[in-house]
PDB file of N, CA, C and O in Angstrom:
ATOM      1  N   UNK A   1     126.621  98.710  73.603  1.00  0.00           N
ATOM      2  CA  UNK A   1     127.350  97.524  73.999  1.00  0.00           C
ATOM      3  C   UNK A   1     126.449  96.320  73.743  1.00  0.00           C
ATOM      4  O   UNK A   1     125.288  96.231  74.142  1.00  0.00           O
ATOM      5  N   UNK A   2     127.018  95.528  73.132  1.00  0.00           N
ATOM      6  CA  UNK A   2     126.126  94.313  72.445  1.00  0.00           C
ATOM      7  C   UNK A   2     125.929  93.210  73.899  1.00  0.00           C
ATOM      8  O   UNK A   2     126.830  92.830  74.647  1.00  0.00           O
ATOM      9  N   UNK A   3     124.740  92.941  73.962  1.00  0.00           N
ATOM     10  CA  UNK A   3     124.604  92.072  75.110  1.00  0.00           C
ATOM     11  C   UNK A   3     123.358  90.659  74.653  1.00  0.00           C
ATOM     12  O   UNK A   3     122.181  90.792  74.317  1.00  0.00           O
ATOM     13  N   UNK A   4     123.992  89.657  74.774  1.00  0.00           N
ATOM     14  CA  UNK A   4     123.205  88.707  74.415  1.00  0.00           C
ATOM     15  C   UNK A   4     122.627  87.544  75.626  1.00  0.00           C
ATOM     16  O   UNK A   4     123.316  86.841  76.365  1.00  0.00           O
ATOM     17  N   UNK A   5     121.162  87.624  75.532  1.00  0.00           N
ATOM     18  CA  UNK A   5     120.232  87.033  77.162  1.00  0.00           C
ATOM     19  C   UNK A   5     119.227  85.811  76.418  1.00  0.00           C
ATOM     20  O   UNK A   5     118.386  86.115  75.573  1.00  0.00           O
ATOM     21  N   UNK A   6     119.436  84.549  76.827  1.00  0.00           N
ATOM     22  CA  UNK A   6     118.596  83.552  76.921  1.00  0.00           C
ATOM     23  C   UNK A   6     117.183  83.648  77.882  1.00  0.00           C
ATOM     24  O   UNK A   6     117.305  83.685  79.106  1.00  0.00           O
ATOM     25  N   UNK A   7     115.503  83.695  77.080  1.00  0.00           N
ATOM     26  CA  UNK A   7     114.896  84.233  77.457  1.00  0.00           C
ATOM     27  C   UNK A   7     114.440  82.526  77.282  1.00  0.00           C
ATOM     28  O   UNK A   7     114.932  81.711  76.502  1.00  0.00           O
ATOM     29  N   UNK A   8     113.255  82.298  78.360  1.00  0.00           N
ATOM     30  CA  UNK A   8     112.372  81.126  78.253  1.00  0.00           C
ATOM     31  C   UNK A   8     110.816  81.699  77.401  1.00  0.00           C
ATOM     32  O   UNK A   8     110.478  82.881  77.461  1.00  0.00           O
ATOM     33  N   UNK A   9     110.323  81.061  76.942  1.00  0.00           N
ATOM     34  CA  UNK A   9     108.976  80.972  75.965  1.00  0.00           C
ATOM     35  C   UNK A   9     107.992  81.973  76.548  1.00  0.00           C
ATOM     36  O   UNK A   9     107.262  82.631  75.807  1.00  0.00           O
ATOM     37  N   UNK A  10     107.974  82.058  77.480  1.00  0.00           N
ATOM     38  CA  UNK A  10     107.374  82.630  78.492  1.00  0.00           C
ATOM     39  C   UNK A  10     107.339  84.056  78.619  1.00  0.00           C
ATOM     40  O   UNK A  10     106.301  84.708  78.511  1.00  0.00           O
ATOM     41  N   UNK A  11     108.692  84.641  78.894  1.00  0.00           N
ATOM     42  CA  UNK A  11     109.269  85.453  78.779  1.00  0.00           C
ATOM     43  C   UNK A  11     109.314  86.447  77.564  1.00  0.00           C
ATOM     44  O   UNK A  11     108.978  87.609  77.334  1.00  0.00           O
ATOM     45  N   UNK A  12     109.797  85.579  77.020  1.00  0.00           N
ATOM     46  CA  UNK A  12     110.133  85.821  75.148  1.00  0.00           C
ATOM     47  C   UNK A  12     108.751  86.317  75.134  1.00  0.00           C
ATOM     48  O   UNK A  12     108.631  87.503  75.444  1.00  0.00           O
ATOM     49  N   UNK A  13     107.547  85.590  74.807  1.00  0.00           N
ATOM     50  CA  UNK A  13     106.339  86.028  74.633  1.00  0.00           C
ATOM     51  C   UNK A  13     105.466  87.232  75.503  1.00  0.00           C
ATOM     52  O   UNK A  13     104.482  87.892  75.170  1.00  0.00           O
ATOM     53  N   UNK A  14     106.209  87.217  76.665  1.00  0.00           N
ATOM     54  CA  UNK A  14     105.597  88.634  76.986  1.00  0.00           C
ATOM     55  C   UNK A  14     106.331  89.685  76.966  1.00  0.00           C
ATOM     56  O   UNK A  14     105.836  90.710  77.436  1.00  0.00           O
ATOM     57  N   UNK A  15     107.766  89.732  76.399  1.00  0.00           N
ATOM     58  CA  UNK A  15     108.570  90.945  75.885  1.00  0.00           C
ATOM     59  C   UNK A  15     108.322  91.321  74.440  1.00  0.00           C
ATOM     60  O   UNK A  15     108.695  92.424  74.042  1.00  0.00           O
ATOM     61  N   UNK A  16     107.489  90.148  73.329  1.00  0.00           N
ATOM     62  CA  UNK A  16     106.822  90.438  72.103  1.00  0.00           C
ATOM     63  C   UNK A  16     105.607  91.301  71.794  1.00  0.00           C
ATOM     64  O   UNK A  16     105.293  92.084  70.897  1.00  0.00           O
ATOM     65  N   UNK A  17     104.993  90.780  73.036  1.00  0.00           N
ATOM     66  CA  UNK A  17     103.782  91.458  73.434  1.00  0.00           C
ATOM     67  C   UNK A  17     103.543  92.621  73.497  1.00  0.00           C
ATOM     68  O   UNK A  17     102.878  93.412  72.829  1.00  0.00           O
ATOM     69  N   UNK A  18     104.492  92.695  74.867  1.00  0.00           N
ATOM     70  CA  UNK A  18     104.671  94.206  75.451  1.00  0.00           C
ATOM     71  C   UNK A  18     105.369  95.410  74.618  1.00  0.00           C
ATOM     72  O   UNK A  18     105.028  96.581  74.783  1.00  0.00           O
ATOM     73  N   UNK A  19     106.774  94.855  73.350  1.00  0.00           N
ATOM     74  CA  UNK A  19     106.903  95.376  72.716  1.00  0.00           C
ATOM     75  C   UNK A  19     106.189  96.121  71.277  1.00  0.00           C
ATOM     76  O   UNK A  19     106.396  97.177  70.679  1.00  0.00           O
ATOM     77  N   UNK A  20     105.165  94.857  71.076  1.00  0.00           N
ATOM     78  CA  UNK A  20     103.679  94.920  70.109  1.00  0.00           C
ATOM     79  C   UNK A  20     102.664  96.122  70.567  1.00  0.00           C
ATOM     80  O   UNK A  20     102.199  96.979  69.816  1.00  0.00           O
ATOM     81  N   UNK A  21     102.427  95.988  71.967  1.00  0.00           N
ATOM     82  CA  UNK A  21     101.800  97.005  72.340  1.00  0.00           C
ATOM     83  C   UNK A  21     102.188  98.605  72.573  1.00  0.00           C
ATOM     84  O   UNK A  21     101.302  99.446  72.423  1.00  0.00           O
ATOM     85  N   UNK A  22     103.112  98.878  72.828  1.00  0.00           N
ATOM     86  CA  UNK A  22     103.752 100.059  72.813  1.00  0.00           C
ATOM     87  C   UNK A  22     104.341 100.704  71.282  1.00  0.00           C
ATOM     88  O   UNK A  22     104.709 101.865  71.101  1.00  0.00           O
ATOM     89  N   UNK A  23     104.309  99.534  70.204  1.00  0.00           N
ATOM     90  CA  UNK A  23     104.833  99.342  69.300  1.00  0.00           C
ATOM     91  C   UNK A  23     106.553 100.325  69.147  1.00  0.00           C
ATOM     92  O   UNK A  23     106.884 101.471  68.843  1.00  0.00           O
ATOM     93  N   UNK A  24     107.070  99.378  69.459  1.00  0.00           N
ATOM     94  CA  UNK A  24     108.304  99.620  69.841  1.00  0.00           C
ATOM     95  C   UNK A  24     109.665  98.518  69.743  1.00  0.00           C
ATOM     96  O   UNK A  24     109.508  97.671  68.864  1.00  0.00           O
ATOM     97  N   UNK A  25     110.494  98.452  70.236  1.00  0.00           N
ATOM     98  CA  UNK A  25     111.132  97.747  69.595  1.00  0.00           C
ATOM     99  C   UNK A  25     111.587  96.522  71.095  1.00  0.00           C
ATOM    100  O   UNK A  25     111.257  96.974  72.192  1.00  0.00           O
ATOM    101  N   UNK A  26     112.174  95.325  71.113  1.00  0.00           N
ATOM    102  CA  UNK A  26     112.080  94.659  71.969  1.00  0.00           C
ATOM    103  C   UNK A  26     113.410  94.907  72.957  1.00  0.00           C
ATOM    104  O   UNK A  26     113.571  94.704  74.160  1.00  0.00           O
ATOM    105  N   UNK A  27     114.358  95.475  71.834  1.00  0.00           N
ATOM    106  CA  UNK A  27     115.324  96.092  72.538  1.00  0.00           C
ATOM    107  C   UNK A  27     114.977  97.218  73.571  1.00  0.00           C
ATOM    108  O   UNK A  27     115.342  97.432  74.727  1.00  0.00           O
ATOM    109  N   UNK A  28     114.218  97.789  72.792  1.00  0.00           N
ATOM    110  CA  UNK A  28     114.015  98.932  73.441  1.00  0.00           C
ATOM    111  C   UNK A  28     113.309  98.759  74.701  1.00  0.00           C
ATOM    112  O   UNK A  28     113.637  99.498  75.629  1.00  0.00           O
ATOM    113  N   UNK A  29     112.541  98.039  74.848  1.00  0.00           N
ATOM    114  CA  UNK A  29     111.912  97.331  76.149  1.00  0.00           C
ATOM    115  C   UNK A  29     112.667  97.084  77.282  1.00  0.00           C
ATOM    116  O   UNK A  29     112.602  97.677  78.359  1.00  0.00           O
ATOM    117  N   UNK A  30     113.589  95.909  76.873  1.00  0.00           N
ATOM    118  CA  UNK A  30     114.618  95.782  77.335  1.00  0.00           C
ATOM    119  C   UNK A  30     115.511  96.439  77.951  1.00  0.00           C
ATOM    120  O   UNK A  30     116.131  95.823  78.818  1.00  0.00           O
ATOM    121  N   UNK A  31     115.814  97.700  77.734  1.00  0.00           N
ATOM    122  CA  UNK A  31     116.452  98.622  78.300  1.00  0.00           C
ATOM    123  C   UNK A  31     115.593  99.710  78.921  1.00  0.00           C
ATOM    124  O   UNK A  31     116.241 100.643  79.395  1.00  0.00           O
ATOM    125  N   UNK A  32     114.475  99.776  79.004  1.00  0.00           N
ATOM    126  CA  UNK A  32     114.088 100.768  79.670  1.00  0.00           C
ATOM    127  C   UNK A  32     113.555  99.709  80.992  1.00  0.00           C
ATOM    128  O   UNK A  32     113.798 100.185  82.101  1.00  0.00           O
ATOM    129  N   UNK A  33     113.041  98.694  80.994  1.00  0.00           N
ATOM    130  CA  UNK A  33     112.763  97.685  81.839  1.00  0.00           C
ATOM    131  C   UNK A  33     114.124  97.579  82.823  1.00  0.00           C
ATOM    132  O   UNK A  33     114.133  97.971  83.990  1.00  0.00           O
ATOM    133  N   UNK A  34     115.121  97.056  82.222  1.00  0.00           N
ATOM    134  CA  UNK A  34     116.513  97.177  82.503  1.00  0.00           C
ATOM    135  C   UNK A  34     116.521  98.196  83.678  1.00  0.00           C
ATOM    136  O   UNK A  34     116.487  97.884  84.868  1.00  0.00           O
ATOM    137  N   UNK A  35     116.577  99.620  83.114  1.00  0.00           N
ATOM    138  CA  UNK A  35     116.794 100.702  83.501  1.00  0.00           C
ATOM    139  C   UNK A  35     115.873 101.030  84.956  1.00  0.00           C
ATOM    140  O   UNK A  35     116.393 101.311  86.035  1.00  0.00           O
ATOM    141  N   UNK A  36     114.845 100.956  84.781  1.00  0.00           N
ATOM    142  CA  UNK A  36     113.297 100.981  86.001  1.00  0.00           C
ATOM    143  C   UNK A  36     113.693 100.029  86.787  1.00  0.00           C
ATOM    144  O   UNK A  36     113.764 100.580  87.885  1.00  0.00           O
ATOM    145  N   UNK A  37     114.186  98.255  86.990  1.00  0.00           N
ATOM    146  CA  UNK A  37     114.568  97.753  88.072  1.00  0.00           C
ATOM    147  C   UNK A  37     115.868  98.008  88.581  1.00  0.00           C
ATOM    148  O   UNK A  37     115.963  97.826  89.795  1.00  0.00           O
ATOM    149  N   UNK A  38     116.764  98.331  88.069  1.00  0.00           N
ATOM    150  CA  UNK A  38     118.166  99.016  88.595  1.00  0.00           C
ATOM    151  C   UNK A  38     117.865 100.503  89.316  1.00  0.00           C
ATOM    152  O   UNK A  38     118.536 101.136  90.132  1.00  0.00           O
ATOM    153  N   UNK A  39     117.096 100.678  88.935  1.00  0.00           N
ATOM    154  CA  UNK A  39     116.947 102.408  89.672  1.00  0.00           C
ATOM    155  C   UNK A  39     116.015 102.228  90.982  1.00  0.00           C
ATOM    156  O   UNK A  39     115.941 103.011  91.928  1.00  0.00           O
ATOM    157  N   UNK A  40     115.328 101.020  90.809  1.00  0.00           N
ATOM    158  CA  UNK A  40     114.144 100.711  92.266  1.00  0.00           C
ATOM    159  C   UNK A  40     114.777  99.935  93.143  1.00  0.00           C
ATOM    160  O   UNK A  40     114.306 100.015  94.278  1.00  0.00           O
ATOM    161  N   UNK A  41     115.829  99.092  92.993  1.00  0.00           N
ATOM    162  CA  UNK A  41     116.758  98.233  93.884  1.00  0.00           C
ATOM    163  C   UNK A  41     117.986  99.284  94.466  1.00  0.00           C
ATOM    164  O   UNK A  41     118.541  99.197  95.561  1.00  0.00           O
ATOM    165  N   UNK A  42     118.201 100.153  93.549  1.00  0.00           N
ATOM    166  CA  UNK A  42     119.421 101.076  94.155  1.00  0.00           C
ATOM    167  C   UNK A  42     118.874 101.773  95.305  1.00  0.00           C
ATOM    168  O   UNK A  42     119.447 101.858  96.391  1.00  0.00           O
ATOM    169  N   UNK A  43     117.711 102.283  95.012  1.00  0.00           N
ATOM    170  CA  UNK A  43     116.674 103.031  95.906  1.00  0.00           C
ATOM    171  C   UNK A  43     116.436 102.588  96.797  1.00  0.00           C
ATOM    172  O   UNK A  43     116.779 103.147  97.839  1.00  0.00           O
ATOM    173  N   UNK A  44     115.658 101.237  96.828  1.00  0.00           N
ATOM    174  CA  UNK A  44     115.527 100.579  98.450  1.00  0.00           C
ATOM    175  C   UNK A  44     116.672 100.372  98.917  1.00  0.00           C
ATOM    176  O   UNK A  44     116.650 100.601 100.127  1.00  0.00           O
ATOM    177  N   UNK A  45     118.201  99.882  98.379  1.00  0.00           N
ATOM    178  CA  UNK A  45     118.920  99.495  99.153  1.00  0.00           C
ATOM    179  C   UNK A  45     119.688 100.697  99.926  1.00  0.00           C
ATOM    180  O   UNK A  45     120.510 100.430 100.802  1.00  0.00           O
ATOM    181  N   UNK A  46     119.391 101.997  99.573  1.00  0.00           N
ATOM    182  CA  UNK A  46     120.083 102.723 100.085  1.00  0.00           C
ATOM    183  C   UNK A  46     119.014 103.608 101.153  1.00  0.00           C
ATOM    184  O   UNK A  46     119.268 104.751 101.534  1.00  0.00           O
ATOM    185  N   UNK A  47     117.811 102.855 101.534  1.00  0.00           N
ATOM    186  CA  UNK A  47     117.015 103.322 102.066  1.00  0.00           C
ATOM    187  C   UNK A  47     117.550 102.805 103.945  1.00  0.00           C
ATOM    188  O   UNK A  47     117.723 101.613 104.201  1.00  0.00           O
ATOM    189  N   UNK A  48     117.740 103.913 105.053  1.00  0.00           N
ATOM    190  CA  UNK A  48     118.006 103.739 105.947  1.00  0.00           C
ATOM    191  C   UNK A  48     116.893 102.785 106.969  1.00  0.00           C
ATOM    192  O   UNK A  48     115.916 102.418 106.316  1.00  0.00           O
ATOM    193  N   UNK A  49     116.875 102.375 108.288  1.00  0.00           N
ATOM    194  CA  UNK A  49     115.778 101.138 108.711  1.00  0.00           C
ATOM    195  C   UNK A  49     114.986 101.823 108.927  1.00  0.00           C
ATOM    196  O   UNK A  49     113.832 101.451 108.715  1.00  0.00           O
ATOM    197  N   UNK A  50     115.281 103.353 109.535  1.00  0.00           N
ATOM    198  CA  UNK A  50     113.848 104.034 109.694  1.00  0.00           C
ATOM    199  C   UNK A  50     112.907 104.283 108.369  1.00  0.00           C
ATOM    200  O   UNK A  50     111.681 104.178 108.407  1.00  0.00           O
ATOM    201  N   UNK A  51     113.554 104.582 107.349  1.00  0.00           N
ATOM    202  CA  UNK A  51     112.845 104.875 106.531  1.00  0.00           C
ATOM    203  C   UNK A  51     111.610 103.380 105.739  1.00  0.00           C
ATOM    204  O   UNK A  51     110.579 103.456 105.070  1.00  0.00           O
ATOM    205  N   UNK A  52     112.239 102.454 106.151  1.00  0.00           N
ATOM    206  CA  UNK A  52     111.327 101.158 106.248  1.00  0.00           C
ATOM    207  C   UNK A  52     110.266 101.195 106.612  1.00  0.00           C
ATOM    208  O   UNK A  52     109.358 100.758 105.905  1.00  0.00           O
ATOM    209  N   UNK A  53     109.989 101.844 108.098  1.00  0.00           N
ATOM    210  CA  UNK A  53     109.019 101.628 108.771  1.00  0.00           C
ATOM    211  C   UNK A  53     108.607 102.614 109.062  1.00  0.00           C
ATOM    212  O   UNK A  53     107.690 102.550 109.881  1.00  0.00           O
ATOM    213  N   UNK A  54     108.959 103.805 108.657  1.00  0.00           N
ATOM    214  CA  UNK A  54     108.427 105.610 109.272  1.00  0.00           C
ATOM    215  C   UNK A  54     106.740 105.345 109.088  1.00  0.00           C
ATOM    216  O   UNK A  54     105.872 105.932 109.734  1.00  0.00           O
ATOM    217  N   UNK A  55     106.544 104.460 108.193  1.00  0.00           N
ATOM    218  CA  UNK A  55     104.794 105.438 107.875  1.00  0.00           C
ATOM    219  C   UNK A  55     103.845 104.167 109.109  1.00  0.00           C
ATOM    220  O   UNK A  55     102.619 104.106 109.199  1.00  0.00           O
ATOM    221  N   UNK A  56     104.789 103.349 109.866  1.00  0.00           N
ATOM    222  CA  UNK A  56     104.446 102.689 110.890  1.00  0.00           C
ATOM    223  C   UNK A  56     104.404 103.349 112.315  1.00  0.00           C
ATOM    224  O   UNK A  56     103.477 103.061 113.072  1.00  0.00           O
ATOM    225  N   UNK A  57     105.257 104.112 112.645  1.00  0.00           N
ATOM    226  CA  UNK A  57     105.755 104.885 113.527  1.00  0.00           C
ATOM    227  C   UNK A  57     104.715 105.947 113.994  1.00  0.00           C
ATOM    228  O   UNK A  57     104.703 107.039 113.425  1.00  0.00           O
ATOM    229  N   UNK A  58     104.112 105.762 114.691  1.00  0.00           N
ATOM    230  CA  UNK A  58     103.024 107.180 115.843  1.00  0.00           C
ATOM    231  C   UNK A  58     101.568 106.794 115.278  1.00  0.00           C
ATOM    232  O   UNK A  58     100.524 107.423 115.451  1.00  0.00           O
ATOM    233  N   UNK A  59     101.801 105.351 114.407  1.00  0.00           N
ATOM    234  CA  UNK A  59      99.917 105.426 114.005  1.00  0.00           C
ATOM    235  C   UNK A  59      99.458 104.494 115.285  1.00  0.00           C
ATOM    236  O   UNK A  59      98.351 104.837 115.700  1.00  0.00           O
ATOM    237  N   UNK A  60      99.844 103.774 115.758  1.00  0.00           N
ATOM    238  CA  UNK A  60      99.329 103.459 116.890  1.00  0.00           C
ATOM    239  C   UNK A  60      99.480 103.454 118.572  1.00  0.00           C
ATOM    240  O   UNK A  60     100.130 102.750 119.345  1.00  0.00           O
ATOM    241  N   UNK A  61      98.324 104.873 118.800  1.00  0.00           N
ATOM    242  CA  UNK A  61      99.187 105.450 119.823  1.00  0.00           C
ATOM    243  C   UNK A  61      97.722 104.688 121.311  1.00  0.00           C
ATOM    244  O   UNK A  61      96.608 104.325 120.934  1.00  0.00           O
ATOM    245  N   UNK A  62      98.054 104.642 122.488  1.00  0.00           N
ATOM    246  CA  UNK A  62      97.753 104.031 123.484  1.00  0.00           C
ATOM    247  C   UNK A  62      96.410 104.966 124.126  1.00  0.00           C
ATOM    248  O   UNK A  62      95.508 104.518 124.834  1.00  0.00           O
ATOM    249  N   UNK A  63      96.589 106.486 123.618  1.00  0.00           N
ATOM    250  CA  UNK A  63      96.053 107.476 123.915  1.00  0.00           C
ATOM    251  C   UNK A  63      96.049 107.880 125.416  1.00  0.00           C
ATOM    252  O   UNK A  63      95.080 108.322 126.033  1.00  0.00           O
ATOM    253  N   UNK A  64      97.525 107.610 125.981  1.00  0.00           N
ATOM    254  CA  UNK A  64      98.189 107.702 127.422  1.00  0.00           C
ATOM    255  C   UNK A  64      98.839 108.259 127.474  1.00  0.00           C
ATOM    256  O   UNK A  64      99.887 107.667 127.734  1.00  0.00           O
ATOM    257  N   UNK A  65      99.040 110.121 127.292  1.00  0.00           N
ATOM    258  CA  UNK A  65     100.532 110.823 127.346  1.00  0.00           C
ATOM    259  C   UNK A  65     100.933 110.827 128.167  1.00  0.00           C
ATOM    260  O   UNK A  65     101.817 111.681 128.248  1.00  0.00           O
ATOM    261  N   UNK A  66     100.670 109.832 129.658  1.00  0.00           N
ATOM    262  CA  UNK A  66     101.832 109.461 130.821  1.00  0.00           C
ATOM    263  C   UNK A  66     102.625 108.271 130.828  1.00  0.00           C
ATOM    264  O   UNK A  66     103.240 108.287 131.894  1.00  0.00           O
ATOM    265  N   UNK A  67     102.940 107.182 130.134  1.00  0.00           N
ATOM    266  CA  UNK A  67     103.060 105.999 129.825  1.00  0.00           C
ATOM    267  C   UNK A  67     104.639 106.473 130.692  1.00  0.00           C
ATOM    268  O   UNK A  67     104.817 106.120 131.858  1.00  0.00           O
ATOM    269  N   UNK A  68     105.618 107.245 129.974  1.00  0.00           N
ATOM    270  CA  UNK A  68     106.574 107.210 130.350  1.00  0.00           C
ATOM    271  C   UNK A  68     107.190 107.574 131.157  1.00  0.00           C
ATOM    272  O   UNK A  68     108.365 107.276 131.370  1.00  0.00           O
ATOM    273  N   UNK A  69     106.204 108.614 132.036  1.00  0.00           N
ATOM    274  CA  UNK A  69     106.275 108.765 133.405  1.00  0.00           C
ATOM    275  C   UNK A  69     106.101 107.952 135.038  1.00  0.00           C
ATOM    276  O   UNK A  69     106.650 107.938 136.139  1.00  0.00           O
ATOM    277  N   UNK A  70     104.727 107.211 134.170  1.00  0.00           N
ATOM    278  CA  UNK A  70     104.003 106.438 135.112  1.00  0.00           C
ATOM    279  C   UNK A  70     104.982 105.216 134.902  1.00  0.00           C
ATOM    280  O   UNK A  70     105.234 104.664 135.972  1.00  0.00           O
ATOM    281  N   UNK A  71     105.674 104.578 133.672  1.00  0.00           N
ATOM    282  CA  UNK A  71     105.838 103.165 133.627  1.00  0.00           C
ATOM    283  C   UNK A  71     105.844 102.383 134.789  1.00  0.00           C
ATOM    284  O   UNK A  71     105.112 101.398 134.883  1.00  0.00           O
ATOM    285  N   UNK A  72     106.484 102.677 135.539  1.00  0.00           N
ATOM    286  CA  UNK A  72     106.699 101.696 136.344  1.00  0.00           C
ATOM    287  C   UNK A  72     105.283 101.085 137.264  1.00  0.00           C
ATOM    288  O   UNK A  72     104.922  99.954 137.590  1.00  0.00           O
ATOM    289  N   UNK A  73     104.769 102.368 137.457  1.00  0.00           N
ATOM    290  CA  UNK A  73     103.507 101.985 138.478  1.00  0.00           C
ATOM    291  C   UNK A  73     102.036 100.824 137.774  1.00  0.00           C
ATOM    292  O   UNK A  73     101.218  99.992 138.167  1.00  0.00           O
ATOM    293  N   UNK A  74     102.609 101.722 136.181  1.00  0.00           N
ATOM    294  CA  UNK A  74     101.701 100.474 135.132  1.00  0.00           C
ATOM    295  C   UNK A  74     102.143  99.283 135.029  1.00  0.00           C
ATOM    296  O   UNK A  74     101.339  98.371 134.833  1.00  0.00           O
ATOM    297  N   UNK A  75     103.297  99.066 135.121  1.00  0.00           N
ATOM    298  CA  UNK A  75     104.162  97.741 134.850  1.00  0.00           C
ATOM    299  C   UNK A  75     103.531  97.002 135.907  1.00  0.00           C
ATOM    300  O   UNK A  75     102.896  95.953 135.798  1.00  0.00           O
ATOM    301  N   UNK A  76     103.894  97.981 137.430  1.00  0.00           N
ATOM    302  CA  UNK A  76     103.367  96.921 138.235  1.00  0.00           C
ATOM    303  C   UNK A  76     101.901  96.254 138.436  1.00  0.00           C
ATOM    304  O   UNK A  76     101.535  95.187 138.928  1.00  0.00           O
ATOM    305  N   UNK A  77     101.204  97.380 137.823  1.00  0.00           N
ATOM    306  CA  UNK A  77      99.684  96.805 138.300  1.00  0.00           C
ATOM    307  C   UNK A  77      99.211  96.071 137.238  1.00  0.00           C
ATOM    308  O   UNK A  77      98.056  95.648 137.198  1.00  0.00           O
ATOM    309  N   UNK A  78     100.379  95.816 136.002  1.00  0.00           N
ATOM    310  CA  UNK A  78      99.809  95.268 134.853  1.00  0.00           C
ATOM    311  C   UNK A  78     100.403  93.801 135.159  1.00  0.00           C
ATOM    312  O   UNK A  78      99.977  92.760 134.658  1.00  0.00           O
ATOM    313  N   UNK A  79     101.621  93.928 136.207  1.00  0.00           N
ATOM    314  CA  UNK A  79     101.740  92.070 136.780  1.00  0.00           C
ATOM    315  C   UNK A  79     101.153  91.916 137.811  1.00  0.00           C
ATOM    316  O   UNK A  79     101.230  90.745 138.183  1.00  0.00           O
ATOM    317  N   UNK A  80     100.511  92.637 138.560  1.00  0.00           N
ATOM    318  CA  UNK A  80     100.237  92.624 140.049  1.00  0.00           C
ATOM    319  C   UNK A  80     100.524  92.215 141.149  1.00  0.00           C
ATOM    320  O   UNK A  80     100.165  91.413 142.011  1.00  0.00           O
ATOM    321  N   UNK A  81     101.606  93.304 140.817  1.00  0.00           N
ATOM    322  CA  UNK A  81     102.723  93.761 142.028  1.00  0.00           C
ATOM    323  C   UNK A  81     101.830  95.440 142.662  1.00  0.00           C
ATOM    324  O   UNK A  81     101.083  96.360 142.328  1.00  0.00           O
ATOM    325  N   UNK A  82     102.804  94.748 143.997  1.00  0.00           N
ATOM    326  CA  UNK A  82     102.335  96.206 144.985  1.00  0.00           C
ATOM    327  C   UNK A  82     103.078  96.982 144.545  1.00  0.00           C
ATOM    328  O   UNK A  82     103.552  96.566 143.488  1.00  0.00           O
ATOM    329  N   UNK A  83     103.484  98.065 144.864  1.00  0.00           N
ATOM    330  CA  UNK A  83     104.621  99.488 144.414  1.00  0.00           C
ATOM    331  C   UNK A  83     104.901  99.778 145.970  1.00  0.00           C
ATOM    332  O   UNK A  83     105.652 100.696 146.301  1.00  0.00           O
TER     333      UNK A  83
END
C-alpha cells in the first residue's frame, strides 16, 4: 500500500543514515521502525495498573510483620494519643 510522509531535514537525514548503515533500503526502515513502535504502544496500553508498578510492590518493606495487627496502637503512639 503506497503511503506518502513529509519528513523534516532532520529526520530525513537520520533515516539516510540509519538506512546507509544497515545498508538497506529507507523503506525498509521505515517499516520495520513502523512496525517496533506499534507493537510497544499496543503493549503498554494493554498493560493492567498493577502491572505498572509490580516491580515497586514488597521492595520496601518496614521490617514489622505486626503493622496490621497492631495498627491502631501504632497510629496512636505515632500521634500521641493514649489507647
Amino acid at each position: 500500500m503506497p503511503l506518502s510522509v513529509r519528513l523534516d531535514k532532520k529526520t530525513e537525514s537520520l533515516l539516510e543514515q540509519t538506512a546507509s548503515t544497515l545498508k538497506t533500503s529507507k523503506a525498509e526502515v521505515i517499516k520495520q521502525s513502523l512496525s517496533d513502535y506499534c507493537a510497544r504502544v499496543l503493549t503498554e496500553r494493554r498493560k493492567r495498573p498493577y502491572d505498572l508498578i509490580k516491580d515497586l510492590i514488597g521492595k520496601g518493606g518496614s521490617g514489622k510483620g505486626d503493622l496490621a495487627v497492631r495498627s491502631e496502637e501504632i497510629m496512636r503512639k505515632r500521634f500521641g494519643r493514649k489507647i
